[in-house]
N, C-alpha and C positions, 0 to 999 in steps of 0.2 A: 556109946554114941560116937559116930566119926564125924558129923556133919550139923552143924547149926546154920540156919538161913534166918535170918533179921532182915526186919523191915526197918529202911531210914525214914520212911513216907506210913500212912495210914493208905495211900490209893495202892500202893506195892504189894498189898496182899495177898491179891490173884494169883498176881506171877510168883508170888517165893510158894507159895502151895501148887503150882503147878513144877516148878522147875525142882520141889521135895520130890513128887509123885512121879516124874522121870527118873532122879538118883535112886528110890527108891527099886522101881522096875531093874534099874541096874546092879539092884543087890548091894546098895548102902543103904547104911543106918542115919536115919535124918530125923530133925526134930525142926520146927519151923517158928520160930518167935514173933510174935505177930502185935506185940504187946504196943501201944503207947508208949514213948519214953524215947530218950537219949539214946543215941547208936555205943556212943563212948560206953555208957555204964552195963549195955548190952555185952560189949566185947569185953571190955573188964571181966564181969558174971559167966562169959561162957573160956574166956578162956583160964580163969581160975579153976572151973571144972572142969579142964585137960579136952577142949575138945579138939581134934586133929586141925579141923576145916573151918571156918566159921565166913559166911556166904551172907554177902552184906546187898539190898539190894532196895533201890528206890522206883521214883518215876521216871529218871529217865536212864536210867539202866534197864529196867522193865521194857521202854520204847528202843531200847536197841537189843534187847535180847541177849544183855550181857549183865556180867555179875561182878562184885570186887570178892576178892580173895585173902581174906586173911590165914596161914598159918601158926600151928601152937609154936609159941618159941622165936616168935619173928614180927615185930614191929612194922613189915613189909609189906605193902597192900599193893596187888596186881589185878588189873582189870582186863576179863576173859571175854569169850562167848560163853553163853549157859550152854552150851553144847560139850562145847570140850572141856569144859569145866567136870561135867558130870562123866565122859569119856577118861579124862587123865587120872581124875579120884577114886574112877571103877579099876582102872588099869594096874593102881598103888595098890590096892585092895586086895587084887589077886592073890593067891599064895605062889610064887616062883613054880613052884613044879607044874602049875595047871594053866601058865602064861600060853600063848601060841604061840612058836617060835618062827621068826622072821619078819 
């Protein structure tokens, strides 16, 4: 799995099941957490199982069509567009040789 989406809110559901079902179309691998509960013990749980991405998203990230960003490895939270969020993860994804060049 490269990509975990958590819900901070119970109303955030839509959009992390919509913003998997774009990543997805882009040929990552997503799973969507949708569960009740504490964001902390979320990311705790998902990155003890090494996931690359883990795509943190509430009500009002949902109302602006953005996501926060956690990386495996990195205490570091950045807040994207869902857009380029799923464009830059697709982009990592690649394997070098099949990149388009320029």
């Amino acid at each position: 799995m490269q990509i975990v989406v958590c819900t901070i809110t119970g109303d955030a559901g839509e959009f992390a099941l919509a913003f998997a079902a774009k990543a997805k179309k882009r040929g990552l691998r997503v799973e969507t957490d949708l569960r009740n509960g504490k964001i902390n013990y979320k990311v705790r749980e998902h990155s003890l199982a090494e996931i690359l991405a883990l795509i943190a998203v509430g009500s009002k990230e949902a109302s602006e069509n953005r996501v926060s960003v956690r990386r495996l490895g990195s205490n570091a939270q950045s807040t994207m567009g869902a857009d380029d969020v799923i464009a830059a993860l697709a982009k990592e994804a690649t394997p070098p040789d099949l990149r388009e060049v320029g």
